[in-house]
N, C-alpha and C positions, 0 to 999 in steps of 0.2 A: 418119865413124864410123857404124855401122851402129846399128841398135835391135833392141835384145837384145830387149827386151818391147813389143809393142804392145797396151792395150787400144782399143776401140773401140766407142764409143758402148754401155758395158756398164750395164745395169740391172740394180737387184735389190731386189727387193719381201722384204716382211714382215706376215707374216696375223696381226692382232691383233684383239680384241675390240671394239678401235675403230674397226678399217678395213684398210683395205691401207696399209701404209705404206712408201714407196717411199727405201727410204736410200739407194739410190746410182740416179741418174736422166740415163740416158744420157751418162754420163761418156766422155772419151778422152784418153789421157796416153801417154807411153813413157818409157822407160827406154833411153838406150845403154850399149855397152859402159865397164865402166871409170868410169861418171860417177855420180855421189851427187845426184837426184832426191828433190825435199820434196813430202810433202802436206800443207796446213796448212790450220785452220780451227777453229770452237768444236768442242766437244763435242757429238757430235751430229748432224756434217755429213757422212758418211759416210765418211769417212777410212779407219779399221780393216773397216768392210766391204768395202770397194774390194782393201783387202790380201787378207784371208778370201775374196774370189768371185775373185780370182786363184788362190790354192789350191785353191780349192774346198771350203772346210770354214763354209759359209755354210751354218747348223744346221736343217734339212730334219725334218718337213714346213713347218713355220710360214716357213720362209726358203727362197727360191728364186731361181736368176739366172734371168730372163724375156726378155732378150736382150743381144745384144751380142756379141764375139768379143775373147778373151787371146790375143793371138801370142806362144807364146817360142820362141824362134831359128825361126823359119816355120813352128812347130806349132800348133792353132788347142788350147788347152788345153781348153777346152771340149766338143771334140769326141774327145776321149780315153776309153778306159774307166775303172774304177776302179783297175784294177791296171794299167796305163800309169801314172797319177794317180800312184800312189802312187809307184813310181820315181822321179819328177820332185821329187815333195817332199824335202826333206833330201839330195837328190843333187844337183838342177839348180837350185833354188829351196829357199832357206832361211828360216825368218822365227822372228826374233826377238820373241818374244809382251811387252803391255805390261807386266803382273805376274809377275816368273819365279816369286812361293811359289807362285801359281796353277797353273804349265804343268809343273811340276815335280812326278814322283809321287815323296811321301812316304814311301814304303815301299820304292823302290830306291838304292840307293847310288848316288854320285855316277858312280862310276866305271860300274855298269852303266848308268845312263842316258848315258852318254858312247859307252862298245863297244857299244852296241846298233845303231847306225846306219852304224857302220863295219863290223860284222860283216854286217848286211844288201844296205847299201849297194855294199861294194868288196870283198865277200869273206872279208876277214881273219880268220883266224885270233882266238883269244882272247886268244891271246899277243900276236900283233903288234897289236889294238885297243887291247889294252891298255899297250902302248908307246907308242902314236898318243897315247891316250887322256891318259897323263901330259907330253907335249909340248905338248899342247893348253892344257891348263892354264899348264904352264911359260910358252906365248905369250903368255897373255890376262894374264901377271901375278901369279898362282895360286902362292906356295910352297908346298914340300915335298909336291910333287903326289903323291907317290908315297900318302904318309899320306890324304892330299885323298880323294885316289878310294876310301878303305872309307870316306868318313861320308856323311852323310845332308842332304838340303835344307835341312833346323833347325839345323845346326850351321855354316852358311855365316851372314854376314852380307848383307844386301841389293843391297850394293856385291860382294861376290863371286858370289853369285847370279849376278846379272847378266852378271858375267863367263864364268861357269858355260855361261850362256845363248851367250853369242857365241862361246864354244868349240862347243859343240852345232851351233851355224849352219854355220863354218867347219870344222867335222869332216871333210868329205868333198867340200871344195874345189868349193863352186857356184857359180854364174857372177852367182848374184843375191842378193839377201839382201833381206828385206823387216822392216826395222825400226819394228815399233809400239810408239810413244814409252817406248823403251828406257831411259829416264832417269827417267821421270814419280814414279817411289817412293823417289828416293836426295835426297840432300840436295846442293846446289850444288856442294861439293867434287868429291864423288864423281862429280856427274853429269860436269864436266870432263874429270874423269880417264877415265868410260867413253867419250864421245865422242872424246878423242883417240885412244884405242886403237882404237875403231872405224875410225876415218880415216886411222889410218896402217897398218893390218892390209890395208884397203881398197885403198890406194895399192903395198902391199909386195907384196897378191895379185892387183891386178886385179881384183879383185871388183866387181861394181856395187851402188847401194843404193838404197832408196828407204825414204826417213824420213817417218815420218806422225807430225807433231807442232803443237802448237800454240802451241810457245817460238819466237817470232820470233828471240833472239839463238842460238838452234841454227842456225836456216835461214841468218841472214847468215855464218854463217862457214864453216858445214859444206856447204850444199848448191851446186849447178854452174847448177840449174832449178829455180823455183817451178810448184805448183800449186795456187792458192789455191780450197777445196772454200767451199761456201755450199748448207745445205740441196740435200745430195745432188747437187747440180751446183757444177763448175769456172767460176768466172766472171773468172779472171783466170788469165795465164800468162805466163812470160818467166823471163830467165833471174834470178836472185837481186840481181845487180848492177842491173840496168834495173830489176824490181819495186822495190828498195827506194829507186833513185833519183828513181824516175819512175811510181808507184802509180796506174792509167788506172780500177779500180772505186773506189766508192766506201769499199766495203765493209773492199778491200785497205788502204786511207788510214784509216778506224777502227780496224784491227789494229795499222797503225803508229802510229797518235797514244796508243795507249794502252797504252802502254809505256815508259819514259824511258827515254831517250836521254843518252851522254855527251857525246856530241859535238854539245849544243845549250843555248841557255841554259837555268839551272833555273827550271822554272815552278812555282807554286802549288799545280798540279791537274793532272793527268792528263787527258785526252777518251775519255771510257766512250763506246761504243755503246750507244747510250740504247736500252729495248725488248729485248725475247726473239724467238729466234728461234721461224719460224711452226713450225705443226702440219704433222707430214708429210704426215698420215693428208688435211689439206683446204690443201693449198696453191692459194693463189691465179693467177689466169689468166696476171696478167703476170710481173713478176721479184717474187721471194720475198724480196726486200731492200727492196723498195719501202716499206715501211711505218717502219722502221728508216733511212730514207738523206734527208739533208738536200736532196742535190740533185734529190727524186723531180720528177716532172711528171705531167701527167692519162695520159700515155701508157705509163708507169712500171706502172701498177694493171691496166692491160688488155692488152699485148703483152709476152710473152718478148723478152727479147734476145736473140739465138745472137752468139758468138764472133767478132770480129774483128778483123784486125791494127790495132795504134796506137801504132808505137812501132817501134824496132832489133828487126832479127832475128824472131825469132818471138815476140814478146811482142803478146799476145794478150788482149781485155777486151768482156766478156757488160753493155755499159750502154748506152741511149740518149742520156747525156747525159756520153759522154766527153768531147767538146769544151769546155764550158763547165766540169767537174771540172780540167780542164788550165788552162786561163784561170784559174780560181781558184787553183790551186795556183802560178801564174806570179807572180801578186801578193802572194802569204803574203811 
């Protein structure tokens, strides 16, 4: 299976009062056809940039991609004009934004924010968007669409929003979909409910995805590949079944201990990652986890790790001291 999306060792800075600060630092991930790809990490780790400098809506002048290359289907995204760009958005590449009250203008009706993209996009007519427009809804769950489409954002609830939103993505049948943490403002229920629509919409159209979230039990059930971000860099990679069975950073093994688990005896306490993550604006020489990681060493504080295999398949971990995290994790 081919790779719809490739980035490659993509950077993107941001000019602040304090510095430069580098939220996404030579990253490279992909996307194939058809498969539901995670990006996971704290808050902070560049995740939602990485989606935005694939768009390209990474907010200029203060924010700028400084290098790297987005392949989609063998088109270098970066090397396009603006109005190339813009056909590609909502036609080729769709992204689901983390707040829809935010991405949602208030002052147009549901229904014109729906035919807008289909009348630009594929041509159609007012009429026929607006048939598209009431099916769309009908999909995602949406009754009495017809009604639906004269009201307004306020009159939707959070959980329909939302659905709102993944009708918008799906408008105009793209091949990709870029979901930042499309769940994060609903309440457990609901989140359920919009993931499995997600995933079976996904499965029914072909579609691919790529979820940027930092719900471990989304990743275990929904996603095909991890990519676990850390202070603008990926320092861990594989597929979802090997990371969770077989966690080669360290950093990956604190995400997982701090979280409960059903399927383990019930403990007392949780294990926090003890410590905050560093300053973009002065990150340190070696790995930026070093300060934060039980298993550091003197070598830890002075050399970067780059990327490399440890494990099935392409699973993949940025540590100097995989061997003996593996050893440890043998004897737990």
């Amino acid at each position: 299976m081919g790779a719809l999306l490739e980035v490659e060792h993509l950077t993107t800075e941001f000019v602040t009062r304090g510095g430069v600060v580098r939220a996404v630092d030579g990253v490279s991930w992909d996307v194939r056809e058809g498969e539901t790809v995670a990006l996971v990490g704290e808050s902070g780790c560049g995740k939602s940039v990485s989606a935005l400098s694939v768009m390209r809506l990474v907010a200029a002048p203060a924010g700028r991609i400084v290098a790297g290359r987005v392949r989609f289907k063998g088109r270098d995204l970066r090397a396009l004009s603006d109005e190339e760009m813009r056909r590609i958005r909502g036609r080729e590449i769709a992204m689901i934004f983390q707040e829809p009250m935010t991405s949602l203008n208030p002052v147009l009706s549901i229904g014109r924010q729906l035919t807008e993209g289909l009348e630009i996009h594929l041509g159609m007519t007012p009429g026929e968007a607006r048939r598209r427009a009431a099916e769309l809804l009908a999909m995602v769950g949406i009754p009495d669409a017809e009604r639906r489409l004269r009201q307004y954002p306020h009159q939707f609830s959070g959980g329909m929003r939302q659905r709102m939103m993944i009708a918008m993505a799906l408008a105009c049948n793209p091949s990709l979909i870029l979901a930042d943490e499309p769940t994060t403002a609903l309440d457990v229920t609901i989140q359920a409910q919009i993931l499995e629509l997600m995933k079976a919409l996904s499965r029914r159209l072909g579609v691919a995805m790529l979820i940027i979230t930092h719900n471990l039990g989304v990743v275990a059930r929904y996603a095909d590949r991890v990519n676990v971000m850390y202070a603008g860099r990926i320092v861990e990679r594989g597929t979802a079944r090997e990371l969770y069975a077989n966690p080669r950073h360290p950093y990956t093994l604190g995400l997982l201990r701090s979280v409960p688990r059903l399927d383990e005896p019930r403990r007392a306490r949780l294990d926090p990652i003890e410590g905050q993550p560093p300053d973009l604006t002065r990150l340190p020489a070696g790995c930026a986890f070093a300060a934060r990681c039980a298993f550091r060493v003197e070598r830890c504080a002075r050399d970067r790790p780059g990327l490399v295999g440890v494990g099935a398949g392409d699973h993949v971990s940025a540590c100097w001291e995989t061997e003996r995290l593996d050893r440890a994790l043998a004897t737990r």
